[in-house]
C-alpha positions in Angstrom: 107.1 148.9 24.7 104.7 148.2 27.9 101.8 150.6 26.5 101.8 148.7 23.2 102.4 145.2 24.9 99.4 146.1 26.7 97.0 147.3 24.0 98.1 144.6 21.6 97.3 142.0 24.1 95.1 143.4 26.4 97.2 143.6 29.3 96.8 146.1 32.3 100.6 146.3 33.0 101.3 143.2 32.9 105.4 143.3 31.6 106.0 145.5 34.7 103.8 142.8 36.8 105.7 139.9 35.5 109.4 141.9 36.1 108.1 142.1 39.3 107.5 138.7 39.7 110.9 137.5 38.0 112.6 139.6 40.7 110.3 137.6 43.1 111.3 134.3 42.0 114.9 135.3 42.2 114.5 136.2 45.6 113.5 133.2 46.4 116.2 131.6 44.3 118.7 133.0 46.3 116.7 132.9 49.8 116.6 129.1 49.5 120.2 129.2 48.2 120.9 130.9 51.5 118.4 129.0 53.9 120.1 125.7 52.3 123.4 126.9 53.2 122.2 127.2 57.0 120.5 123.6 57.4 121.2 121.1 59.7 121.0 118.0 57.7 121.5 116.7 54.2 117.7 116.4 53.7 116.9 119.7 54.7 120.2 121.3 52.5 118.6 119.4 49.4 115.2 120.1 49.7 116.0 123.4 49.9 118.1 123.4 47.1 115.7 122.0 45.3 113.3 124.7 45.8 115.9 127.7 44.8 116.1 125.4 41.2 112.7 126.1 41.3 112.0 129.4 41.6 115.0 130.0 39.4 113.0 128.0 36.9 109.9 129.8 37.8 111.9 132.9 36.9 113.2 131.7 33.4 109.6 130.6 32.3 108.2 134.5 32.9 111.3 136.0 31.4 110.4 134.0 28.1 106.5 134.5 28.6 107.6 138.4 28.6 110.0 137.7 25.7 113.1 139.6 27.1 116.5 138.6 28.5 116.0 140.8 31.6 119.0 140.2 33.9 117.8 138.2 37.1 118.1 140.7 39.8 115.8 140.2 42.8 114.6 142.8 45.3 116.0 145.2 47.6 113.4 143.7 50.0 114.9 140.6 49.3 118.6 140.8 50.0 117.5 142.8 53.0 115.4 139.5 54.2 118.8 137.3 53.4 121.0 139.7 55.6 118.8 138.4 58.5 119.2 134.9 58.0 123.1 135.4 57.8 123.4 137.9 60.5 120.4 135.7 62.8 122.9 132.4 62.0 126.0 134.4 63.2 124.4 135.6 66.5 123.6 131.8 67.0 119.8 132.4 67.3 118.3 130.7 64.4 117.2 127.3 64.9 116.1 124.9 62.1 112.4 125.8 62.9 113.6 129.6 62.7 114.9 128.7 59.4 112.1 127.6 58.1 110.0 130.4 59.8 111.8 132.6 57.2 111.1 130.4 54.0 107.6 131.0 55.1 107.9 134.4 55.5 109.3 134.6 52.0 106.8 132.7 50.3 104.3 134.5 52.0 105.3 137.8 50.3 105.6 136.0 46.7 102.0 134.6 47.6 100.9 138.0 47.6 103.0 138.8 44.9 101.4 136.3 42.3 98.0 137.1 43.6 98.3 141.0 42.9 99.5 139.8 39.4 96.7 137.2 38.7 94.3 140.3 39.5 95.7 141.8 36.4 94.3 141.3 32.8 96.7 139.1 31.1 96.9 136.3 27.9 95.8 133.3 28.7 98.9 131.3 28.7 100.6 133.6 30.8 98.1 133.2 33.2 98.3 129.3 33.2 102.2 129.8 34.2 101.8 132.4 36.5 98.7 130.5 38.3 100.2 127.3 38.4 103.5 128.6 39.8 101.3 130.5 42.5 100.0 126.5 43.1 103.4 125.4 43.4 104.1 128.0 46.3 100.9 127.8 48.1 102.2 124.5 48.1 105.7 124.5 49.1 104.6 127.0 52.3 102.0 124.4 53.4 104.9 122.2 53.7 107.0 124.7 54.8 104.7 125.1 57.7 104.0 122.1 58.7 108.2 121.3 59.0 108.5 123.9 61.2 105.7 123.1 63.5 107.8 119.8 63.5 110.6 121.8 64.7 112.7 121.6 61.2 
């Protein structure tokens, strides 16, 4: 199906690009499902948990732009980069800034991520989603950042 997805739309590999990328927004579903569970304060737990909704929204809108019901696994990578947090929170050496030193981390591998993508030859309207999610991130690391330079 992904030769003929491409030539029909133009596509240089895109449907493996955008699985990629679903697996990326799971990630970070669960990563900020994970981070939340480590904050310090009720603010922190829901803005985090407000960004896992949405990158798990991010991953719902590219499974229907590739028209599949791909299950939402994320990456080895991924679950590897979770581990850390949990076993960093059990050794009682991650603070809130540390915390948030990971989300960065994270979002600076989906960053590159969407912009490998976005290099690609893709429809139009897929590229409007994937380039506004990529806006959303750039977005949510800035602040990101700038909380942990306030020390969470």
């Amino acid at each position: 199906m992904g030769l003929l997805f491409a030539a029909v739309f133009g596509i240089d590999h895109a449907p493996g690009s955008l699985k990629a990328l679903i697996g990326v927004c799971y990630d970070g579903h669960r990563g900020y499902r994970t981070a939340a569970s480590y904050a310090g304060s009720m603010e922190m737990k829901r803005f985090l948990a407000k960004l896992s909704a949405e990158r798990e929204q991010f991953g719902e809108q590219l499974l229907h732009k590739l028209g599949t019901g791909l299950p939402a696994y994320g990456s080895f990578t991924g679950t590897l980069h979770r581990r850390w947090i949990d076993l960093r929170d059990k050794l009682g050496a991650m603070s809130q800034a540390d915390l948030l030193q990971e989300c960065v981390r994270g979002e600076t591998v989906a960053i590159g991520q969407y912009e490998d993508v976005l290099a690609k030859q893709m429809p139009a309207d897929v590229r409007a989603v994937v380039a506004n999610q990529l806006g959303r991130i750039l977005e949510t690391r800035e602040r990101l950042v700038q909380l942990a330079d306030e020390g969470g």
